[in-house]
N, CA, C and O of each residue as an XYZ file, in Angstrom:
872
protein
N      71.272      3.127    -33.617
C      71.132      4.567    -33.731
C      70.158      4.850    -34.868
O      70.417      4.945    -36.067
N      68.342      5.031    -33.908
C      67.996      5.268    -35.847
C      67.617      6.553    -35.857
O      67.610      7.267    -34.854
N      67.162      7.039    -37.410
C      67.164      7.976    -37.864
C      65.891      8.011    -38.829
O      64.979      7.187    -38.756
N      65.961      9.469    -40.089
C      64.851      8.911    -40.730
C      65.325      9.446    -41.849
O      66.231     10.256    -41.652
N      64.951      9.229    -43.223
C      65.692      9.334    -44.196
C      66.009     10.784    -44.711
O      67.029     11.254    -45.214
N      64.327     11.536    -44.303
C      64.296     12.825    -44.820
C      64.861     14.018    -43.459
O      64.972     15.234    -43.616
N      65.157     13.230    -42.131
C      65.267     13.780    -41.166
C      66.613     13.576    -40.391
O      66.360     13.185    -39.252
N      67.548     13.668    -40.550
C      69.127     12.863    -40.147
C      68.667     13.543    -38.964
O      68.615     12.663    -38.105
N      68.305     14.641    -38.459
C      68.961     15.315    -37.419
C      67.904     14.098    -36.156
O      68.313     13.646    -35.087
N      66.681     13.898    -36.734
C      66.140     13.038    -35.631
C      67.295     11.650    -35.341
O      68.050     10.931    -35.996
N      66.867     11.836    -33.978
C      68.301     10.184    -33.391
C      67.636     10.109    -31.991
O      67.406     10.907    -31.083
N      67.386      8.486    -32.283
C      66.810      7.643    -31.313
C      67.434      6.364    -31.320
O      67.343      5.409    -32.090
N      68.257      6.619    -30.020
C      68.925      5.462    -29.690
C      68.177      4.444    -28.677
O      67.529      4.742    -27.674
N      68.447      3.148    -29.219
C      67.465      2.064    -28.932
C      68.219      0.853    -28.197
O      69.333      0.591    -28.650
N      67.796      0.150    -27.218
C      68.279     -1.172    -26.595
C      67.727     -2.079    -26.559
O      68.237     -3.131    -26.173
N      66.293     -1.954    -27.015
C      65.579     -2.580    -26.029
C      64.444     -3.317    -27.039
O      64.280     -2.598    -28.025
N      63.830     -4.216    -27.078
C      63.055     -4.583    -27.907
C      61.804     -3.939    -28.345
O      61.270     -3.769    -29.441
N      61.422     -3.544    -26.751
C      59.711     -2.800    -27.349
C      60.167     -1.717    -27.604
O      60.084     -1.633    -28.830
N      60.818     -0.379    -27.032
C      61.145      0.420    -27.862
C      61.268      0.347    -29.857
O      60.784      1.092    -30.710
N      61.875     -0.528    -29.937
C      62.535     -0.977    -31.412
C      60.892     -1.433    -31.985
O      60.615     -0.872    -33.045
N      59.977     -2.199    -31.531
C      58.975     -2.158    -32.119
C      57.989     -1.494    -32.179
O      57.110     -1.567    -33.037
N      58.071     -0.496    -30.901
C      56.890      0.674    -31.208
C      57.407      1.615    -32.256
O      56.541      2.124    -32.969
N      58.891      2.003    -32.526
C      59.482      2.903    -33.410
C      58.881      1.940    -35.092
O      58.399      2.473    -36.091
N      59.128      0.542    -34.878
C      59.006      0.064    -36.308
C      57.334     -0.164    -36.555
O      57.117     -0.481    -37.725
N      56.358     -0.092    -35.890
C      55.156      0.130    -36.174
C      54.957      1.502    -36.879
O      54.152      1.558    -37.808
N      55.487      2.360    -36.580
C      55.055      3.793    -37.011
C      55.805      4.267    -38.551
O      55.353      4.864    -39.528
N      57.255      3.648    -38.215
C      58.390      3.878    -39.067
C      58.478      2.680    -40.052
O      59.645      2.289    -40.062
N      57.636      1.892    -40.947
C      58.140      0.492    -41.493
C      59.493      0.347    -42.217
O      60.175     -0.660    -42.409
N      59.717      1.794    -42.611
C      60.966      2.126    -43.334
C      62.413      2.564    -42.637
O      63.120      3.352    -43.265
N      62.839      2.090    -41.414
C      63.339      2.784    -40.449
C      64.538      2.573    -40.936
O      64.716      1.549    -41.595
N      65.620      3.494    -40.719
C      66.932      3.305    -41.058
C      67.767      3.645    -39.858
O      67.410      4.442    -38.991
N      69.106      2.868    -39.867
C      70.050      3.163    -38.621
C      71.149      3.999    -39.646
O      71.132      3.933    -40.876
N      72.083      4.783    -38.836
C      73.152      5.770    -38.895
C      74.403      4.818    -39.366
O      74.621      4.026    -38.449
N      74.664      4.757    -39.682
C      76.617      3.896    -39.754
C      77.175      4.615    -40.523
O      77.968      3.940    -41.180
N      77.196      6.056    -40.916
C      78.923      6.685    -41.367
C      78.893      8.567    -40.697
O      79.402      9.629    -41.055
N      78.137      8.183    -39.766
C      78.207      9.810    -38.582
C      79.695      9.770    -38.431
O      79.959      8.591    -38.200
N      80.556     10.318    -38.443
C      82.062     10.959    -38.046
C      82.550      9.963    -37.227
O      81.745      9.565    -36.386
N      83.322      9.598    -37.232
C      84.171      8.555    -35.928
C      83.108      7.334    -35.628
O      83.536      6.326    -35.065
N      81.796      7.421    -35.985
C      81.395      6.107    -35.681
C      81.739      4.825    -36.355
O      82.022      4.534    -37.517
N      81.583      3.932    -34.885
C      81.998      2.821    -35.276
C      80.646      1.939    -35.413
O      79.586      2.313    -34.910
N      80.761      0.921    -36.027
C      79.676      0.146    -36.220
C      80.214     -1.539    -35.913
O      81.284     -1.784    -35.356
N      79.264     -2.585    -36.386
C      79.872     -3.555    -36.559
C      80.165     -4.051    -38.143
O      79.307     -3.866    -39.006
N      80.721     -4.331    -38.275
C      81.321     -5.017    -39.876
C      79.791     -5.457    -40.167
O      79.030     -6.120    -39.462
N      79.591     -4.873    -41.430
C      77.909     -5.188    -42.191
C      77.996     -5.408    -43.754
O      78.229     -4.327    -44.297
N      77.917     -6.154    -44.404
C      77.891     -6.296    -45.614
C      76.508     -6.450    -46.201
O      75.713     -7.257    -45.719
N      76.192     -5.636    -47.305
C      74.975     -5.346    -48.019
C      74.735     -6.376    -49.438
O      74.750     -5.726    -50.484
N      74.625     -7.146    -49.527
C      74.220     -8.151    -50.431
C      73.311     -8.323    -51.754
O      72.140     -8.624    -51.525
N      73.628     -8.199    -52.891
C      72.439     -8.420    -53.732
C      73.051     -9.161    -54.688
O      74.237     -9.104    -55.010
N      71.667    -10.294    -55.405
C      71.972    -10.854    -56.299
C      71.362    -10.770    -57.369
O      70.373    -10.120    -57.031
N      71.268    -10.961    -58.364
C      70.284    -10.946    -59.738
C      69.932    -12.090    -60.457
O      70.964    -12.640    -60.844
N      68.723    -12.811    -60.877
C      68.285    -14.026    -61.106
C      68.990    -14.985    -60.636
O      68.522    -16.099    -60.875
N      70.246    -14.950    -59.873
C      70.580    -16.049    -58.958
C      70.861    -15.982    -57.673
O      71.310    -15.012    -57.063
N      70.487    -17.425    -57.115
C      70.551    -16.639    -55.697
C      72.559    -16.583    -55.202
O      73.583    -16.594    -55.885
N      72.360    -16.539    -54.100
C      74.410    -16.156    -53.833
C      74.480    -17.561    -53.300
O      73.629    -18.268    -52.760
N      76.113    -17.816    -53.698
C      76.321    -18.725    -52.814
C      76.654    -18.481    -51.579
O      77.538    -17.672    -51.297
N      76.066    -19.072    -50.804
C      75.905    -18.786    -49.158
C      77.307    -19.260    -48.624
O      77.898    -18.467    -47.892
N      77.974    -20.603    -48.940
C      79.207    -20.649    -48.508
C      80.035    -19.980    -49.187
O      80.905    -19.757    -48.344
N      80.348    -19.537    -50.063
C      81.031    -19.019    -50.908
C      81.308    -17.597    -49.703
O      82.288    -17.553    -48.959
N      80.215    -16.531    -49.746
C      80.287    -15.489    -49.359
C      80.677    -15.623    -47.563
O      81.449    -14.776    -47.113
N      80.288    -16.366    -46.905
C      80.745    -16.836    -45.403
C      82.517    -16.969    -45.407
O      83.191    -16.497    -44.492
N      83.131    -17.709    -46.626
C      84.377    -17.865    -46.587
C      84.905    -16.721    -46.660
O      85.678    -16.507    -45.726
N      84.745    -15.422    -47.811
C      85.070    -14.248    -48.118
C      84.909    -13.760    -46.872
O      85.986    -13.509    -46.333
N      83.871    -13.515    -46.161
C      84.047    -12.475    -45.343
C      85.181    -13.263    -43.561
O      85.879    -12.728    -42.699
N      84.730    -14.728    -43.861
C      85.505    -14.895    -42.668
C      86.984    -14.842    -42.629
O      87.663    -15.018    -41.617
N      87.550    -14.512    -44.157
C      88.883    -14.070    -44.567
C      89.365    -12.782    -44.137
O      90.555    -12.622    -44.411
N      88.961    -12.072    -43.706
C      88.981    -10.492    -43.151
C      88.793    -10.350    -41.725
O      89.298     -9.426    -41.086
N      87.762    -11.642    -41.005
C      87.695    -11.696    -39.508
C      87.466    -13.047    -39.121
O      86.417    -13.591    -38.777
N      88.494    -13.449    -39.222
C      88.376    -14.846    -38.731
C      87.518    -15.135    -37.399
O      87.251    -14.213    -36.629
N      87.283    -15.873    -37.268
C      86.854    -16.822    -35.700
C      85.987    -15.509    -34.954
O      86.040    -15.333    -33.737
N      85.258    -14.702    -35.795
C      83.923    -13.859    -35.371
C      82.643    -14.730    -35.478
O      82.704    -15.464    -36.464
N      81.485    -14.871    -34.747
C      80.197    -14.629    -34.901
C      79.544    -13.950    -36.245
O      79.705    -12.793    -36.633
N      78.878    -14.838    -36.757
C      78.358    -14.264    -38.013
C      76.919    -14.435    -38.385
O      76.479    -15.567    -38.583
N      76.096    -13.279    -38.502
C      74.377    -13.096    -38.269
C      74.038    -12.723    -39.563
O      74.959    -12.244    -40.224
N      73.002    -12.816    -40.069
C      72.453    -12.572    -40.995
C      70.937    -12.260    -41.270
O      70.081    -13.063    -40.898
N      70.515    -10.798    -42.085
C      68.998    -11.374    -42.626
C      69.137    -11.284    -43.821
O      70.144    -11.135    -44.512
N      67.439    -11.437    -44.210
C      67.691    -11.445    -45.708
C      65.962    -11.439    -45.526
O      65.215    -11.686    -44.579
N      65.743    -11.004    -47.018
C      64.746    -10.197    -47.656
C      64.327    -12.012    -48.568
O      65.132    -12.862    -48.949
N      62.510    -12.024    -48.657
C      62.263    -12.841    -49.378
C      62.392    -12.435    -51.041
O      61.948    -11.334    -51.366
N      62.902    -13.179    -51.935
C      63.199    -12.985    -53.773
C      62.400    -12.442    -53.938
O      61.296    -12.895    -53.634
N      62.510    -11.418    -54.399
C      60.865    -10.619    -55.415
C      61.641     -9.811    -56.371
O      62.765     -9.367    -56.134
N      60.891     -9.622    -57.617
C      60.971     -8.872    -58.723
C      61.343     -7.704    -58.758
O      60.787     -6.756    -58.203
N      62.333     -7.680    -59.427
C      62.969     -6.145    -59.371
C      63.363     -5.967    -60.699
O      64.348     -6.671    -60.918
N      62.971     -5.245    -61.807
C      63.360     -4.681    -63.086
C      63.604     -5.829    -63.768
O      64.754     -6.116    -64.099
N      62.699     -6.507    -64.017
C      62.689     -8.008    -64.599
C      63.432     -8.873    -64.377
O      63.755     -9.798    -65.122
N      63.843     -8.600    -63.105
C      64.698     -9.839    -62.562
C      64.616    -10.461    -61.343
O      64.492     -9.602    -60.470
N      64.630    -11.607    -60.879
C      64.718    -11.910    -59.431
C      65.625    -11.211    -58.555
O      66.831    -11.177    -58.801
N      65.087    -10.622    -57.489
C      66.479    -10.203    -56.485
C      66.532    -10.703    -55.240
O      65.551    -10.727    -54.498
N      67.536    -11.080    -54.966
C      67.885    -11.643    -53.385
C      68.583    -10.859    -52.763
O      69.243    -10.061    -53.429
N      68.641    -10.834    -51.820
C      69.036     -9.498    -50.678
C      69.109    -10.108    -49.228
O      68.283    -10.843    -48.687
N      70.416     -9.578    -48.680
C      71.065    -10.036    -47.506
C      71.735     -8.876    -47.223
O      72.075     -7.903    -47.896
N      71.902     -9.346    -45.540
C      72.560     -8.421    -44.774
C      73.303     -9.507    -44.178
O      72.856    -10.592    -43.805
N      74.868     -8.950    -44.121
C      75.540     -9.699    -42.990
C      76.242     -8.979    -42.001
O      76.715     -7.866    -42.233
N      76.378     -9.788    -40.446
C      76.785     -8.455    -40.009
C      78.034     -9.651    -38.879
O      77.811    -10.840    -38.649
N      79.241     -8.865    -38.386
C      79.915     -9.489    -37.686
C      79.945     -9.068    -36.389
O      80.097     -7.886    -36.080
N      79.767    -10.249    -35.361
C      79.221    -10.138    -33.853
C      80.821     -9.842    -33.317
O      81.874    -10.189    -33.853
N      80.561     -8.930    -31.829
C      81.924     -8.825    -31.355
C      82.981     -7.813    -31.788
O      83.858     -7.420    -31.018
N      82.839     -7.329    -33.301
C      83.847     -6.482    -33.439
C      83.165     -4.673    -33.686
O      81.979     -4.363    -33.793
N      84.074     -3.976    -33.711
C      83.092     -2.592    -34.144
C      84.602     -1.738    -34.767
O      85.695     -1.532    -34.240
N      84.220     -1.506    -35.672
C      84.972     -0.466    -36.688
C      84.361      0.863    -37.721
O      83.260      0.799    -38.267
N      84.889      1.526    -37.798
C      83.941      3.045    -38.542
C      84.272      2.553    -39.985
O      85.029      1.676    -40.404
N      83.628      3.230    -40.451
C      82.615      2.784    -41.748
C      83.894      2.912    -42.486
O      84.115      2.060    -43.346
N      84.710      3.778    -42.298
C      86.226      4.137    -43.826
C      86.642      3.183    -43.478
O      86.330      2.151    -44.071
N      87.417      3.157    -42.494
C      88.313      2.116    -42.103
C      87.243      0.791    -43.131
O      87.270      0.621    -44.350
N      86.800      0.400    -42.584
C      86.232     -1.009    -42.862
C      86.149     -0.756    -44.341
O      86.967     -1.442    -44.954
N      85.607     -0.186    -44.900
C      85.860      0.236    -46.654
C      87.376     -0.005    -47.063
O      87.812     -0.692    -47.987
N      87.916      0.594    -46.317
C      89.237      0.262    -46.869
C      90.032     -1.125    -46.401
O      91.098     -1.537    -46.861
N      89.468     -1.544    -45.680
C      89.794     -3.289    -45.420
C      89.157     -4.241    -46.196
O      89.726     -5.263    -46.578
N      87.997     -3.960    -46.454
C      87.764     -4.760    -47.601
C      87.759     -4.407    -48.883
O      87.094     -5.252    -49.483
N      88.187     -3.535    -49.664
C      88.928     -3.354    -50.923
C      90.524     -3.715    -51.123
O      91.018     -3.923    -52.231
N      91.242     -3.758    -49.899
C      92.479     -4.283    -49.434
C      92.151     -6.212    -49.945
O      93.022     -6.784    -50.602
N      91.297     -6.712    -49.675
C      90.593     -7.832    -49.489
C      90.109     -8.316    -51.095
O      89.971     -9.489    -51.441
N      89.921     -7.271    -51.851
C      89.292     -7.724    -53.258
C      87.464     -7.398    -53.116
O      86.802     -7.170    -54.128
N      87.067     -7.416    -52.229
C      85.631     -7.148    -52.361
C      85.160     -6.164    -53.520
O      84.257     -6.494    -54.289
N      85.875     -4.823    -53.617
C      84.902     -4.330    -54.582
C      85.234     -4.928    -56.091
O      84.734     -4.415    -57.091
N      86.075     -5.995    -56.149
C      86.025     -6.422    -57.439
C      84.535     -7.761    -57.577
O      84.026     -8.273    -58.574
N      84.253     -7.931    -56.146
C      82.691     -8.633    -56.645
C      81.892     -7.928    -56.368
O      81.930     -7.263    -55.333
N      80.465     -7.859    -57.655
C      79.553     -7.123    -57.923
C      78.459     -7.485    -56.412
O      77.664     -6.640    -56.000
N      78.558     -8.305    -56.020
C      77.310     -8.413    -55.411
C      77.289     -7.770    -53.886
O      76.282     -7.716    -53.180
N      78.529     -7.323    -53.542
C      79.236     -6.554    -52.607
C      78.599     -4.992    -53.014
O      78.766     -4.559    -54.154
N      77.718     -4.046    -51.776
C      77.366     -2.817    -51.960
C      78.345     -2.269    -51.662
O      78.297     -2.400    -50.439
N      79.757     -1.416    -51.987
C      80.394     -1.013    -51.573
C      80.328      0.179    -51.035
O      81.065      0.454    -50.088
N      79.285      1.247    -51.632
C      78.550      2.599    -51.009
C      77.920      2.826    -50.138
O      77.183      3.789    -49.927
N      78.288      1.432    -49.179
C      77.269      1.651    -48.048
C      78.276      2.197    -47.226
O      77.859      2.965    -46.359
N      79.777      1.957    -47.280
C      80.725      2.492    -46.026
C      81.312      4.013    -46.393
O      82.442      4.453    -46.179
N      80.022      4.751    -47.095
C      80.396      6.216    -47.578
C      79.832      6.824    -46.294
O      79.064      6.373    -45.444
N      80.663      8.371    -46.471
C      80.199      9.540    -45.320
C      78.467      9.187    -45.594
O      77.919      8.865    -46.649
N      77.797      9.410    -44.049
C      76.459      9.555    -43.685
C      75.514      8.917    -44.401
O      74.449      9.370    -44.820
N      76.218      7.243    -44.577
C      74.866      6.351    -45.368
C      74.156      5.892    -44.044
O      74.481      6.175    -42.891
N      73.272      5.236    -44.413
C      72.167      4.537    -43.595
C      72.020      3.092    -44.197
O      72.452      2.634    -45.255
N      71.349      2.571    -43.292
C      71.302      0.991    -43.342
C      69.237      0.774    -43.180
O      68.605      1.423    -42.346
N      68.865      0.220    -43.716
C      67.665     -0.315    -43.772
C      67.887     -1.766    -42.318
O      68.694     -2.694    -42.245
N      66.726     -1.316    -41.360
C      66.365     -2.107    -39.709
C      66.132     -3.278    -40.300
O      65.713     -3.281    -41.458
N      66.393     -4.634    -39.518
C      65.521     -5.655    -39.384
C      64.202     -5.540    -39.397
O      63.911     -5.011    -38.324
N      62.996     -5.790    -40.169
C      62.186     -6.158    -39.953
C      61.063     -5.214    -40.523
O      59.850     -5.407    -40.451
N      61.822     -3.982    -41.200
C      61.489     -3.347    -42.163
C      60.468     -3.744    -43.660
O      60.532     -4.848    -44.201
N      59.843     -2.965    -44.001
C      59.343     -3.557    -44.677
C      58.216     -2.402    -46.009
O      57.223     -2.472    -46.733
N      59.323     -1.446    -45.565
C      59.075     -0.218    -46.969
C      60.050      0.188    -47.248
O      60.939      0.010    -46.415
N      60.352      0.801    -48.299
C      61.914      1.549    -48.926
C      61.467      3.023    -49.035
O      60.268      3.299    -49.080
N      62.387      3.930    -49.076
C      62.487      5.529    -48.583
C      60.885      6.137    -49.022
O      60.095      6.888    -48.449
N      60.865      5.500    -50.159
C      59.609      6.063    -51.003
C      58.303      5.342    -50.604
O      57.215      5.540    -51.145
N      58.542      4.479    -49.590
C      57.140      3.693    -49.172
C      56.664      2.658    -49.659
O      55.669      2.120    -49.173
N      57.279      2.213    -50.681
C      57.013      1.034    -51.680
C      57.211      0.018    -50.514
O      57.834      0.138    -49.459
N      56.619     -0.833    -50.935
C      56.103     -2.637    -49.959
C      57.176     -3.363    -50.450
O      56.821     -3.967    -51.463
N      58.282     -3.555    -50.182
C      59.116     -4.981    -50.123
C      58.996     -5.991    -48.878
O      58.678     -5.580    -47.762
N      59.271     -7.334    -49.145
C      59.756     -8.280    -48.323
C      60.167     -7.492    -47.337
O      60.735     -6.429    -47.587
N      59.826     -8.107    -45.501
C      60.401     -7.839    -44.898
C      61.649     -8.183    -44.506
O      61.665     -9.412    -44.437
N      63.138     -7.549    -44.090
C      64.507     -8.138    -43.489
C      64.197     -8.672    -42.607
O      63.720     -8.042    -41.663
N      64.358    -10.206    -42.554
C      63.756    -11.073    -41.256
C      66.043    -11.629    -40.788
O      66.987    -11.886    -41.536
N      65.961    -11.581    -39.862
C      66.682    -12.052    -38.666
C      66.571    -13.653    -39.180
O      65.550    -14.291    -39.440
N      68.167    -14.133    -39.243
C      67.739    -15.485    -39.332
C      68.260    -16.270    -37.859
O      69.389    -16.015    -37.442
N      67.648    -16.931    -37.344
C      68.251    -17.158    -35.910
C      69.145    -16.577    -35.561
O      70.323    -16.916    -35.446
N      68.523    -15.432    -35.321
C      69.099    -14.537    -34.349
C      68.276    -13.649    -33.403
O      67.139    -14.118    -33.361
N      68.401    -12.381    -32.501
C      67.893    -11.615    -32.120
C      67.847    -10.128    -32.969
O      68.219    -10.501    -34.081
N      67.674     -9.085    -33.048
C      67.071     -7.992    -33.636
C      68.215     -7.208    -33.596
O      68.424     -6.697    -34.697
N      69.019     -6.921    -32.773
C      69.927     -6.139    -32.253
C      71.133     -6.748    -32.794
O      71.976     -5.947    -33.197
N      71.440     -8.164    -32.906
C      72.536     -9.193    -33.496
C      72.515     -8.768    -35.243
O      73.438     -9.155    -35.959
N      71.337     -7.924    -35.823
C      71.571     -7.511    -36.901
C      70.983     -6.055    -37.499
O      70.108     -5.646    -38.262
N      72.097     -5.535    -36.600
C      71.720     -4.116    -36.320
C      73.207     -3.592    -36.228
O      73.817     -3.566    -35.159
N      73.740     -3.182    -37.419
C      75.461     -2.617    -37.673
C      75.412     -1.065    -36.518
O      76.351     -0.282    -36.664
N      74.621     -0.807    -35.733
C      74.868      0.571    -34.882
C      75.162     -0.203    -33.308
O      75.786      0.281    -32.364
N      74.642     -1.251    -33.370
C      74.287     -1.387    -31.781
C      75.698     -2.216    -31.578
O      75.925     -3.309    -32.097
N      76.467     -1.597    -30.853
C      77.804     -2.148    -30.647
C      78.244     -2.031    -29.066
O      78.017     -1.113    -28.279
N      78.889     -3.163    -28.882
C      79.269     -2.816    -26.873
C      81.134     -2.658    -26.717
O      82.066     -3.146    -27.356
N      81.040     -1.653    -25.441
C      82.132     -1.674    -25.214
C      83.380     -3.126    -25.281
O      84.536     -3.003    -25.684
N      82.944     -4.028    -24.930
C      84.019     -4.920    -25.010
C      84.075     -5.920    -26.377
O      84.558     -7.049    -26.469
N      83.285     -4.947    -27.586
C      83.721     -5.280    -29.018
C      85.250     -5.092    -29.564
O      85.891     -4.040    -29.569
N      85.714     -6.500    -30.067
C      87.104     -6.038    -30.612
C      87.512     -4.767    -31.262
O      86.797     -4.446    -32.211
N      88.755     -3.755    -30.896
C      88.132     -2.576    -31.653
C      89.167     -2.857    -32.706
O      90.374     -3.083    -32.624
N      88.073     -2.748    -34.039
C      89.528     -3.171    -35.379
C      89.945     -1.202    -36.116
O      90.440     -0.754    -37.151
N      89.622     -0.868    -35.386
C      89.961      0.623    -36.008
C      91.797      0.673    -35.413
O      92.688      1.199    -36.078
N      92.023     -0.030    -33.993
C      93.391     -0.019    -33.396
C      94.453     -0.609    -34.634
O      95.675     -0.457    -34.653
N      93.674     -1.269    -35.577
C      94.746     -1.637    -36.260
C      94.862     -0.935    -37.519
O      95.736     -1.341    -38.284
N      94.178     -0.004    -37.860
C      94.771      1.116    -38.860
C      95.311      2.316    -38.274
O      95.297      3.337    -38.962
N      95.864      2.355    -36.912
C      96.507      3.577    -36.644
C      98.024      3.730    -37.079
O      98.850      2.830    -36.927
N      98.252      4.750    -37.539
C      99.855      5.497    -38.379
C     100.883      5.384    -37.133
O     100.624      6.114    -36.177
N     101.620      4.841    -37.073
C     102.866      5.061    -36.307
C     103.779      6.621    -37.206
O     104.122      6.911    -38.352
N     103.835      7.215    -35.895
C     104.755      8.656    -36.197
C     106.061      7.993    -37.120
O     106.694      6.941    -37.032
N     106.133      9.558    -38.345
C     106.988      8.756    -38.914
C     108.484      9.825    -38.787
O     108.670     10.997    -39.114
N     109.229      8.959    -38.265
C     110.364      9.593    -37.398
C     111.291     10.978    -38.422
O     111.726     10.743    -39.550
N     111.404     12.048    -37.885
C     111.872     13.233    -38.322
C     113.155     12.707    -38.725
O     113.791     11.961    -37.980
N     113.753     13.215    -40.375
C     114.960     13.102    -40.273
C     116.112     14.454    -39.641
O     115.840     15.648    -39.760
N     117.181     14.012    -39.088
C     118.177     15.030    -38.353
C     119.228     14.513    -39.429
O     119.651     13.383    -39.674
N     119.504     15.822    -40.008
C     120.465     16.813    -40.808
C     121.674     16.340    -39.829
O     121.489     16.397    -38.614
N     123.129     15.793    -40.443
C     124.297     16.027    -39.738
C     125.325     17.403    -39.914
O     126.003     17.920    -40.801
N     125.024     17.612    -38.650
C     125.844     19.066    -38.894
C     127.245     19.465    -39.412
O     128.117     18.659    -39.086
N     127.570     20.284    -39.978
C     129.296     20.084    -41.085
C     129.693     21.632    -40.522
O     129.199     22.757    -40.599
N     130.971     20.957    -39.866
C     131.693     22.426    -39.137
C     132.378     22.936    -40.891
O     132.433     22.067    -41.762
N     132.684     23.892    -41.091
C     132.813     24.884    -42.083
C     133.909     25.928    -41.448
O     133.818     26.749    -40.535
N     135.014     25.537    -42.346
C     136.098     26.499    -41.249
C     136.242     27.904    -42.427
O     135.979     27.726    -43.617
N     136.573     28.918    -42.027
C     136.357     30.207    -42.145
C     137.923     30.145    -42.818
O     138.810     29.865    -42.011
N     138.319     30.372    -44.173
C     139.729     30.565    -44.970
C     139.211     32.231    -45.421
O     138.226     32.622    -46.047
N     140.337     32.946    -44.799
C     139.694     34.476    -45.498
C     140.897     34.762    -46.642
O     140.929     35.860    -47.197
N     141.639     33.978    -46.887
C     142.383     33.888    -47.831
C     142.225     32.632    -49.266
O     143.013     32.258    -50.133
N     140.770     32.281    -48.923
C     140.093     31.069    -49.599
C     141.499     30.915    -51.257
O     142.359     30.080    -51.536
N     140.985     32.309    -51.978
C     141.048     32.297    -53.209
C     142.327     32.182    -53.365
O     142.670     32.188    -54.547
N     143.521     32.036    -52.274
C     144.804     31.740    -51.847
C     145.075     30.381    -52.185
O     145.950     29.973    -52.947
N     144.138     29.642    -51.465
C     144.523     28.179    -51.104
C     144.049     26.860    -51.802
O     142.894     26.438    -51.864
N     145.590     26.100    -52.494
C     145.207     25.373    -53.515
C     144.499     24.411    -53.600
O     144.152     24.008    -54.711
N     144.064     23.737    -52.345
C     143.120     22.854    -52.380
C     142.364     23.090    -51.772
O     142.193     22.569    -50.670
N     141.319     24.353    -52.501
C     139.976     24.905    -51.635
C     139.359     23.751    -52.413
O     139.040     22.851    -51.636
N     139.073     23.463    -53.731
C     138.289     22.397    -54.394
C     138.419     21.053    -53.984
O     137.443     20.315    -54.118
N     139.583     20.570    -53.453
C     139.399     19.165    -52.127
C     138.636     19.706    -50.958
O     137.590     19.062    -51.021
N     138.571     20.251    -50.261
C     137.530     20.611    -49.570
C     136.249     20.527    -49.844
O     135.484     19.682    -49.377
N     135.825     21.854    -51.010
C     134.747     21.920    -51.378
C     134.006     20.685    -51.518
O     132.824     20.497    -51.232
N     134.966     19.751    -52.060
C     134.607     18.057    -52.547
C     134.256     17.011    -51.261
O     133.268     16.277    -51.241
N     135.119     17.087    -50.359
C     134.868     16.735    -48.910
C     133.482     16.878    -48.582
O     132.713     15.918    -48.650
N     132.960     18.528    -48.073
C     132.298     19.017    -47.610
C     130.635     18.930    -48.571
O     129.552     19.074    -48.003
N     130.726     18.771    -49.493
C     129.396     17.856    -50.443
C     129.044     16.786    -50.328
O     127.883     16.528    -50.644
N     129.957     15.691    -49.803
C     129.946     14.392    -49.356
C     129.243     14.289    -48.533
O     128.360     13.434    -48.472
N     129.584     15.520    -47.345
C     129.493     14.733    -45.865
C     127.727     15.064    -45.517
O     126.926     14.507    -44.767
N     127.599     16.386    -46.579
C     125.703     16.897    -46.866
C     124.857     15.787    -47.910
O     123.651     15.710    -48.143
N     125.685     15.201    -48.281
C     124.816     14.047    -49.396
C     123.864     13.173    -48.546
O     124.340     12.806    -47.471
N     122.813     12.838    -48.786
C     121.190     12.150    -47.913
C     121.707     10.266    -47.575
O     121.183      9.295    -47.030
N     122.798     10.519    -48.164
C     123.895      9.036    -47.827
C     124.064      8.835    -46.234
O     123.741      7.887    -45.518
N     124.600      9.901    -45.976
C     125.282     10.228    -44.315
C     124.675     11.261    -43.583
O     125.167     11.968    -42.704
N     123.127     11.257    -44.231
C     122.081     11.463    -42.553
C     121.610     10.838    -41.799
O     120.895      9.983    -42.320
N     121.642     10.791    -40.257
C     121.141     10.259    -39.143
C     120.159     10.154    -39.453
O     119.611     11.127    -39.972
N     119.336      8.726    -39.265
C     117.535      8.891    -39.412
C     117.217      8.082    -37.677
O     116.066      7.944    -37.262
């Protein structure tokens, strides 16, 4: 689903390869949609490192802790200089499943992710965007490394392009109704001679019991 940075309302949905490269000839900076309302995407993690590069197994284990036995694609940006430092930059994305951007934010902070720095965690905010494969300017036009696909296809790392028979992991954050409690009803007998009768206060004592949150039906 792409878009353009200064233009959300433009949306051009894409399948197809030459489409995707006549849009990225014109657009070098092209960005896809992943936090439009209810959309789902595929699980994408945004990557950066600083004068070192990441450990590659390290981060494969983390994320395959959250989705086991998925397909797992990746690009990544060649090291270049960023504010006197080396930066490395990756995208990972998980094949097969599709979940909306909160949900998945909140599965991996469940997970510990935002306690590592190299994890973008602001990417699964309302109406972010994702920088295309194969890109190769940032909003402002500046020349970075292009996101190259590492054996893969174009679309395999592309967090919008998702198919119906993707696992849907949003089914597993749905709320089960949470059951009404029912009040037990207390018959109350009518003494019109109350202030008569010596054990209105055994009663009274009874009848507090039987309203106490002890002896309600749930």
């Amino acid at each position: 689903l792409i878009t353009c940075f200064n233009n959300r309302s433009y949306q051009y949905t894409c399948d197809n390869v030459a489409g995707y490269n006549n849009h990225l000839e014109e657009n070098p900076n092209m960005v896809e949609d992943i936090g439009k309302y209810g959309q789902q995407i595929k699980p994408v993690f945004d990557i950066d490192a600083y004068d070192s590069d990441i450990n590659m197994n390290e981060v494969v284990a983390d994320i395959n802790k959250v989705f086991p036995n998925k397909p797992l694609c990746y690009a990544e940006r060649e090291p270049r200089e960023y504010k006197g430092k080396m930066k490395y930059s990756y995208f990972f994305y998980i094949d097969g499943v599709r979940i909306t951007s909160k949900n998945l934010k909140a599965l991996l902070i469940s997970n510990g992710f935002d306690k590592n720095k190299i994890y973008d965690m602001s990417i699964y905010d309302k109406n972010k965007v994702l920088f295309l494969p194969l890109t190769t300017k940032k909003a402002d036009n500046t020349t970075i490394p292009a996101l190259v696909p590492i054996d893969c296809d174009i679309f395999k790392c592309c967090a919008s392009y998702i198919q119906e028979d993707f696992e849907d992991y949003d089914a597993k954050f749905k709320v089960e109704d949470v059951p009404k409690k029912q009040v037990q009803a207390v018959e109350i007998e009518n003494d019109e001679d109350d202030d008569e009768n010596p054990n209105k206060y055994e009663r009274l004592t009874m009848l507090i019991k039987k309203l106490k949150p002890s002896t309600w039906i749930l």
